[in-house]
C-alpha beads as a LAMMPS data file, in Angstrom:
LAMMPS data file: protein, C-alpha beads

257 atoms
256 bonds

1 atom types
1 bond types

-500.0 500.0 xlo xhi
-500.0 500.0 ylo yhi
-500.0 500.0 zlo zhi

Masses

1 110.0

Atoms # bond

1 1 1 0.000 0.000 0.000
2 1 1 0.895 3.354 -0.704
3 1 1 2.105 6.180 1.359
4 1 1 0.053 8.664 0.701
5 1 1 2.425 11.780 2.934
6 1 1 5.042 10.319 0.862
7 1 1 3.554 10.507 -2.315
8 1 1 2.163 14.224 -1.488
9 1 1 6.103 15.013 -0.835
10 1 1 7.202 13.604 -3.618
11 1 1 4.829 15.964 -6.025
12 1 1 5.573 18.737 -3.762
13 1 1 9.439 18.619 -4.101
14 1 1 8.907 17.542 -8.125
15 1 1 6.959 20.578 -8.329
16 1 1 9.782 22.577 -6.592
17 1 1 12.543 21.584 -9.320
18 1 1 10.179 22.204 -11.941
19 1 1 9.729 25.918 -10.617
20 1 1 13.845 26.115 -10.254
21 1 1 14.539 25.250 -13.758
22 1 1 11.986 27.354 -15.050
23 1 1 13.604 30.263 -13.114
24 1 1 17.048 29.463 -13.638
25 1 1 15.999 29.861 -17.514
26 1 1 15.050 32.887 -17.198
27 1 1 17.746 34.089 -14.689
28 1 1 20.344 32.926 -17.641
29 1 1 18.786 35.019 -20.159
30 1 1 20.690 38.207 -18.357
31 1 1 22.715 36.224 -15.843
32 1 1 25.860 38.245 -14.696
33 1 1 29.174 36.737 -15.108
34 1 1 31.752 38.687 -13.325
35 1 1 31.760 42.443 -12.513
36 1 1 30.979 44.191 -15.701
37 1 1 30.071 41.136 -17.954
38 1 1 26.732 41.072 -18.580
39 1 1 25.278 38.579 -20.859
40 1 1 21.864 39.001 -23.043
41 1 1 19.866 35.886 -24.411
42 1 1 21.275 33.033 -26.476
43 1 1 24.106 32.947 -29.344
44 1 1 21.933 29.801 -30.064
45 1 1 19.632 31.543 -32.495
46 1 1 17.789 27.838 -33.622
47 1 1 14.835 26.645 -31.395
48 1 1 16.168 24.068 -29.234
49 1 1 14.071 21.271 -30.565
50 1 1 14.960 22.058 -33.990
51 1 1 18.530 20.667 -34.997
52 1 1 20.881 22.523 -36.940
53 1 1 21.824 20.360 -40.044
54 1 1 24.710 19.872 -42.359
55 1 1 22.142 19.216 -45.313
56 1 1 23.202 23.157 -45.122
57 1 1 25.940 25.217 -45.014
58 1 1 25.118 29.137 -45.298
59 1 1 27.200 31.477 -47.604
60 1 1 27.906 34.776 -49.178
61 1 1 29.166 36.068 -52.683
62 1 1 30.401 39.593 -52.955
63 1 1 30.932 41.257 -55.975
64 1 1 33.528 44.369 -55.351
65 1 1 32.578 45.427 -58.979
66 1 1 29.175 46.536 -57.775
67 1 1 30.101 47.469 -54.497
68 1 1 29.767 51.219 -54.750
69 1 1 33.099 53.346 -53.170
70 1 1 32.408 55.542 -50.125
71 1 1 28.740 53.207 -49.606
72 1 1 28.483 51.911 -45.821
73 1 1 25.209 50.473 -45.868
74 1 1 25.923 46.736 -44.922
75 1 1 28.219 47.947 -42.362
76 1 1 25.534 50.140 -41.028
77 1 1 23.004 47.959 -41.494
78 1 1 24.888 45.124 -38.950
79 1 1 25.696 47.752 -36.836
80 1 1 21.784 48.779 -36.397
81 1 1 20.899 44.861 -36.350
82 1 1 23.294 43.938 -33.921
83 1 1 23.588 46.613 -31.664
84 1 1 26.741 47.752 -32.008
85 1 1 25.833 51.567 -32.123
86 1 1 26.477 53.526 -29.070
87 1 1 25.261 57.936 -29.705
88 1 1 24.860 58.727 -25.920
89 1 1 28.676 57.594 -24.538
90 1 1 31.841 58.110 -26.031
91 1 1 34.320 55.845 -27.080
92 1 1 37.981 54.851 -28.726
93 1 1 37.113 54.588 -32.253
94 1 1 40.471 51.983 -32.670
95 1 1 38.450 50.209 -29.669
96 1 1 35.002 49.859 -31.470
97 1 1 33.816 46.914 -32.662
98 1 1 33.205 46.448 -36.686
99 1 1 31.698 43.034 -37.483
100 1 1 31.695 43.834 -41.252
101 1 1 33.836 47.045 -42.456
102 1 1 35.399 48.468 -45.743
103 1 1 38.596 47.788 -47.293
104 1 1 40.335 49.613 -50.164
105 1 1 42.378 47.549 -52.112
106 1 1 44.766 49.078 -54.384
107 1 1 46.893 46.835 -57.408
108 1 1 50.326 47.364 -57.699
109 1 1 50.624 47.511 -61.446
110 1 1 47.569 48.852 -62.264
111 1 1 46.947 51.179 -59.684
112 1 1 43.287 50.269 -59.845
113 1 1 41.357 50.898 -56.688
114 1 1 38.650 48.716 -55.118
115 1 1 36.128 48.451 -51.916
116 1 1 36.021 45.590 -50.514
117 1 1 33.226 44.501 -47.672
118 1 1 35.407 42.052 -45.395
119 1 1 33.263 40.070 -42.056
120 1 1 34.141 37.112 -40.831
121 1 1 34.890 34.211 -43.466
122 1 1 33.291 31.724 -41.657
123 1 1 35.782 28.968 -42.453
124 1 1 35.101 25.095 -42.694
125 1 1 38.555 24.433 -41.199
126 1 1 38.766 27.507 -38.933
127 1 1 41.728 28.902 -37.180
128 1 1 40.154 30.441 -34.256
129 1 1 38.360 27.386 -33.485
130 1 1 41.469 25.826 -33.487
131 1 1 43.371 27.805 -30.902
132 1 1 40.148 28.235 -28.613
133 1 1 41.105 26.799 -25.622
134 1 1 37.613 26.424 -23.394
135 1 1 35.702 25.651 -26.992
136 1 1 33.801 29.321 -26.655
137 1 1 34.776 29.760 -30.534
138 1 1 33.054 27.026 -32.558
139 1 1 31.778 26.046 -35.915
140 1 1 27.658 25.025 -36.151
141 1 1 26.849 22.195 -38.365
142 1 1 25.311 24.793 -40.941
143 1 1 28.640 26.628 -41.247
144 1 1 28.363 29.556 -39.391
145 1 1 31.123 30.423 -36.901
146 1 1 30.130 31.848 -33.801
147 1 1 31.900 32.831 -30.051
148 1 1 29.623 31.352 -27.330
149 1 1 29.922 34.511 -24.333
150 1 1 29.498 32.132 -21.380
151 1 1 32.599 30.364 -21.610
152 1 1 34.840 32.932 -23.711
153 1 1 37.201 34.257 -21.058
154 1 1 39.067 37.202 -22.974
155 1 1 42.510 35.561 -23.795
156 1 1 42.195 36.465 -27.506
157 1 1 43.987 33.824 -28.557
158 1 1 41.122 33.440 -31.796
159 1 1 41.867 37.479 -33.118
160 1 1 46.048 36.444 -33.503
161 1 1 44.608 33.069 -35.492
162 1 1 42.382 34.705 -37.460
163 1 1 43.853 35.566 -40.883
164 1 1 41.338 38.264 -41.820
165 1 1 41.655 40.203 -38.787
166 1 1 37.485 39.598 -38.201
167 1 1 37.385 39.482 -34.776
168 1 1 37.325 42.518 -32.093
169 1 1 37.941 42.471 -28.394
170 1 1 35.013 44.163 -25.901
171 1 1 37.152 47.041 -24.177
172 1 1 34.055 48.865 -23.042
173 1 1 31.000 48.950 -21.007
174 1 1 27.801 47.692 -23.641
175 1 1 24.642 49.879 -23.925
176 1 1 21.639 49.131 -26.162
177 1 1 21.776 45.457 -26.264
178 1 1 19.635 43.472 -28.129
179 1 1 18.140 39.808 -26.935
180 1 1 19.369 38.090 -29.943
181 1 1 22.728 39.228 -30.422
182 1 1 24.306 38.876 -26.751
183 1 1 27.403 40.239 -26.176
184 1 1 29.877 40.971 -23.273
185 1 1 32.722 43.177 -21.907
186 1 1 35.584 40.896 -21.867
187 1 1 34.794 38.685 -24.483
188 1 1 35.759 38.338 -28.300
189 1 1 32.835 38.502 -31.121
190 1 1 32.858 38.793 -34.761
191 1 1 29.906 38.671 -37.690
192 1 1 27.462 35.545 -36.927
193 1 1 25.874 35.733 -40.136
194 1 1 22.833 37.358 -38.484
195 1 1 22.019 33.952 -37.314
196 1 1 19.146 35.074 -35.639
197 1 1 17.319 35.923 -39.097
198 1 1 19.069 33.096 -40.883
199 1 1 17.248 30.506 -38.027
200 1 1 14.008 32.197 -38.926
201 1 1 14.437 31.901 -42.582
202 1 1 15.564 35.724 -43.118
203 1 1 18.750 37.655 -44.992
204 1 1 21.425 38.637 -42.818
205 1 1 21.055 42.765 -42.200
206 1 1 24.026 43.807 -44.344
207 1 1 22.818 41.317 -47.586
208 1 1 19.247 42.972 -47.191
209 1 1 20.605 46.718 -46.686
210 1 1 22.829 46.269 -49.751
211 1 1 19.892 45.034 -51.918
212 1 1 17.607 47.810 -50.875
213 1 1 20.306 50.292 -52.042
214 1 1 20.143 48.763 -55.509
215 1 1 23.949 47.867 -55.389
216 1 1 23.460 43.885 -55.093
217 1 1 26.285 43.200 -54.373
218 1 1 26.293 40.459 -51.607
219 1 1 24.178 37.750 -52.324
220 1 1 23.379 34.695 -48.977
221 1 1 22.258 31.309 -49.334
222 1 1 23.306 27.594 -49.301
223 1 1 25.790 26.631 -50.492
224 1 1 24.707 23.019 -50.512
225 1 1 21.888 23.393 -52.615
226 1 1 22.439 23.561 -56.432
227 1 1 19.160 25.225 -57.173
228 1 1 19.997 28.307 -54.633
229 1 1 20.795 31.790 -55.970
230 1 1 23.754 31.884 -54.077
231 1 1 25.473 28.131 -55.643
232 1 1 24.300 29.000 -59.614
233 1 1 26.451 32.003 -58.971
234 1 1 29.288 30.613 -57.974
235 1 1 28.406 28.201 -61.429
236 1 1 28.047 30.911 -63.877
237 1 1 30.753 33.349 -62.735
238 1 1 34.324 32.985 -61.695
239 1 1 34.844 33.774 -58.248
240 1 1 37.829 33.382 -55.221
241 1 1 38.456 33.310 -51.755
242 1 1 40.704 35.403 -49.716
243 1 1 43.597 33.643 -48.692
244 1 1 43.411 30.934 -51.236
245 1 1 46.022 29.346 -49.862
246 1 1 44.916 28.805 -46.210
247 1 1 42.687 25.864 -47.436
248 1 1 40.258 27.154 -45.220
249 1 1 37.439 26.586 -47.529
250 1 1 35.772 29.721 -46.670
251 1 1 31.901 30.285 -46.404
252 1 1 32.916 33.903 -48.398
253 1 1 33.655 34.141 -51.588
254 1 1 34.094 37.423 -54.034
255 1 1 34.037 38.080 -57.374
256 1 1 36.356 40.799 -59.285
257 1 1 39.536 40.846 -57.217

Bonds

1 1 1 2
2 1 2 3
3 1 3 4
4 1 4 5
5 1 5 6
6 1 6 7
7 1 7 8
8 1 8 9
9 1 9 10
10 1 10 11
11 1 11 12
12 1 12 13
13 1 13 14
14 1 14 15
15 1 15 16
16 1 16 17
17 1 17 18
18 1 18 19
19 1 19 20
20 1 20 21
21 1 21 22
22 1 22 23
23 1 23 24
24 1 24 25
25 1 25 26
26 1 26 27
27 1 27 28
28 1 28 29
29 1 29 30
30 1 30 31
31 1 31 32
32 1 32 33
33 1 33 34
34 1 34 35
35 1 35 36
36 1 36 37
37 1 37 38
38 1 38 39
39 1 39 40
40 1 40 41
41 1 41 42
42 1 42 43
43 1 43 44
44 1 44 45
45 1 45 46
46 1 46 47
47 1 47 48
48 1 48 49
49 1 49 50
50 1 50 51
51 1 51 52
52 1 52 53
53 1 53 54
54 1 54 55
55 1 55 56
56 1 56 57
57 1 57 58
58 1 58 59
59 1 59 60
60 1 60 61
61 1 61 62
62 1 62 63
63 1 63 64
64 1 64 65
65 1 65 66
66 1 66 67
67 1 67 68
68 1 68 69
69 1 69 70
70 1 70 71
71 1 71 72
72 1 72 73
73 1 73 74
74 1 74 75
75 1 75 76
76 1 76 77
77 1 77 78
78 1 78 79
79 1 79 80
80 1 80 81
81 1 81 82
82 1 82 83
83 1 83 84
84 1 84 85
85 1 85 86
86 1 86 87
87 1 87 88
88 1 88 89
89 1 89 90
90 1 90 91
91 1 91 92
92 1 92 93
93 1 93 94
94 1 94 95
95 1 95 96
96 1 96 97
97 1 97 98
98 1 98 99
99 1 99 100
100 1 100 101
101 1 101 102
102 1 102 103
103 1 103 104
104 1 104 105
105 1 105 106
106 1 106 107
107 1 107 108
108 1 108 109
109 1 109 110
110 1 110 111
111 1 111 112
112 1 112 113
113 1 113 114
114 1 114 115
115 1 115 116
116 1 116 117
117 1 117 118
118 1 118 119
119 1 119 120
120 1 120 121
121 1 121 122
122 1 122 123
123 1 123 124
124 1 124 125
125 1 125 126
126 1 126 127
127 1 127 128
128 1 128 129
129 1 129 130
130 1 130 131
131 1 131 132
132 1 132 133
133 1 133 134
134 1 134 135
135 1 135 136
136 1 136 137
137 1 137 138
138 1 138 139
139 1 139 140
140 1 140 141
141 1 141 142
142 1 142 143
143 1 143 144
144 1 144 145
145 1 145 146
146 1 146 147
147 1 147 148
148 1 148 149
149 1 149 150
150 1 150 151
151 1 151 152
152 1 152 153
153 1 153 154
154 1 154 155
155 1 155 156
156 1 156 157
157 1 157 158
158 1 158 159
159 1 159 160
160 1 160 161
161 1 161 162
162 1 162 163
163 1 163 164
164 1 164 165
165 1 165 166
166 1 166 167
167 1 167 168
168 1 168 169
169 1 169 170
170 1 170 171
171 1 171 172
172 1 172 173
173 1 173 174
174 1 174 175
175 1 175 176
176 1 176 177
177 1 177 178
178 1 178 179
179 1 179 180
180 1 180 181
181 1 181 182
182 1 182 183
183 1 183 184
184 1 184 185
185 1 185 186
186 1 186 187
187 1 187 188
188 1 188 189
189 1 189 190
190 1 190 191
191 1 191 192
192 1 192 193
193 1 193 194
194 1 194 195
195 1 195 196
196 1 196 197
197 1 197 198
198 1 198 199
199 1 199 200
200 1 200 201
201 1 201 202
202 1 202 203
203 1 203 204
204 1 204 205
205 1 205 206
206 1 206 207
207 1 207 208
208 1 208 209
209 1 209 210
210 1 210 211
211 1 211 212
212 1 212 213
213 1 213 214
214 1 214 215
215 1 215 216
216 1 216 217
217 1 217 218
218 1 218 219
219 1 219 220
220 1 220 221
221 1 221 222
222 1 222 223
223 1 223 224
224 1 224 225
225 1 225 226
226 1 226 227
227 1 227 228
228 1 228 229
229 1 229 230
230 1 230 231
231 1 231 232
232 1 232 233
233 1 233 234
234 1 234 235
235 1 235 236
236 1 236 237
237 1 237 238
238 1 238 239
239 1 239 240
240 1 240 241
241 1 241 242
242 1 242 243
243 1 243 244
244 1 244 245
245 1 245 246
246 1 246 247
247 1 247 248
248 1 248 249
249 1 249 250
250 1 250 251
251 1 251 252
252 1 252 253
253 1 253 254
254 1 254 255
255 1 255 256
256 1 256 257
């Protein structure tokens, strides 16, 4: 026969974890890590009981030819998307994070001068994922590269490996965050690919900014998937990677340079 004060005890103390967890979930959401590091939602954009596949593996093409000189609209754009905009406090401009930014290349015997969009490569075999050494920096099954704030402790060991010079250290106290796009004083972070609208079937911010301006000159998909814009451009037109000779097998590619 059953106990009943046992089994009341039981359903009491089952309904006490249940009540923890559900707290502690929402304690994490803004959960302070040491003085000054203050962490905002998830860098896991995908709903946890949806999987992130490797039937997938998100890209970018960017054509420099189109990309007009002096425009700053994608790296505006991820700016405004990802919080990274601060009007009310000043700050070191050298210190200030760019996830995206502008490049002018110049050739040597030609003298011809280019602007170049240059973000985070997102590499299949990926140096700062390599060097990482409490696995904060790592590589999602779909390709995208991202720094996981909970664990990344600050020893920059990812911005010496990384060969495009993508990545920028937190210096500063953080105003404006946004839920989706966490980030922390202390901590390394670099472009995610707007995973956030990428997991909910949207363009990253800088791809969408550049098409509204009528340049179209970054164009996002899979690279996986034949029939996608993104892979029958890479088929009709001639196109490289940075750093060719990494092997990195980048998730970037560009056309005319």
């Amino acid at each position: 026969m059953k106990d009943l004060n046992n089994e009341h005890s039981d359903q009491n103390c089952n309904q006490e974890r249940r009540n923890f967890l559900a707290g502690s979930g929402k304690a994490i959401a803004g959960m302070t890590l040491v003085p000054g590091v203050i962490l905002m939602g998830s860098a896991q954009a995908k709903p946890l009981d949806q999987a992130v596949s490797s039937d997938k593996r998100w890209g970018m093409l960017i054509d420099t030819a189109k990309c007009g000189d002096g425009c700053t609209s994608c790296v505006d754009a991820c700016a405004e998307e990802n919080g990274l905009l601060d009007d009310e406090h000043e700050s070191n401009d050298q210190q200030k994070a760019h996830w995206i930014r502008k490049v002018t290349l110049k050739s040597r015997s030609t003298g011809k001068v280019q602007s170049l969009p240059l973000l985070c490569q997102h590499c299949e075999s990926a140096p700062c994922v390599d060097v990482c050494p409490t696995g904060a920096s790592f590589r999602r099954e779909d390709g995208i590269v991202l720094v996981d704030k909970h664990i990344c402790i600050g020893c920059r060991y990812c911005m010496m490996a990384c060969p495009y010079k993508a990545r920028s250290f937190v210096h500063e106290d953080l105003f404006h965050q946004k839920s989706y796009a966490p980030r922390g004083k202390g901590t390394v972070e670099s472009c995610t690919m707007c995973v956030h609208r990428v997991d909910s079937d949207r363009t990253p911010a800088c791809v969408e900014a550049c098409s509204k301006d009528n340049h179209q000159a970054m164009i996002f998909g899979d690279l996986k998937d034949p029939n996608s814009e993104l892979s029958k451009a890479l088929l009709d037109y001639s196109s490289r990677q940075i750093r060719e000779d990494l092997n990195l097998n980048t998730g970037v590619r560009y056309r005319n340079i």
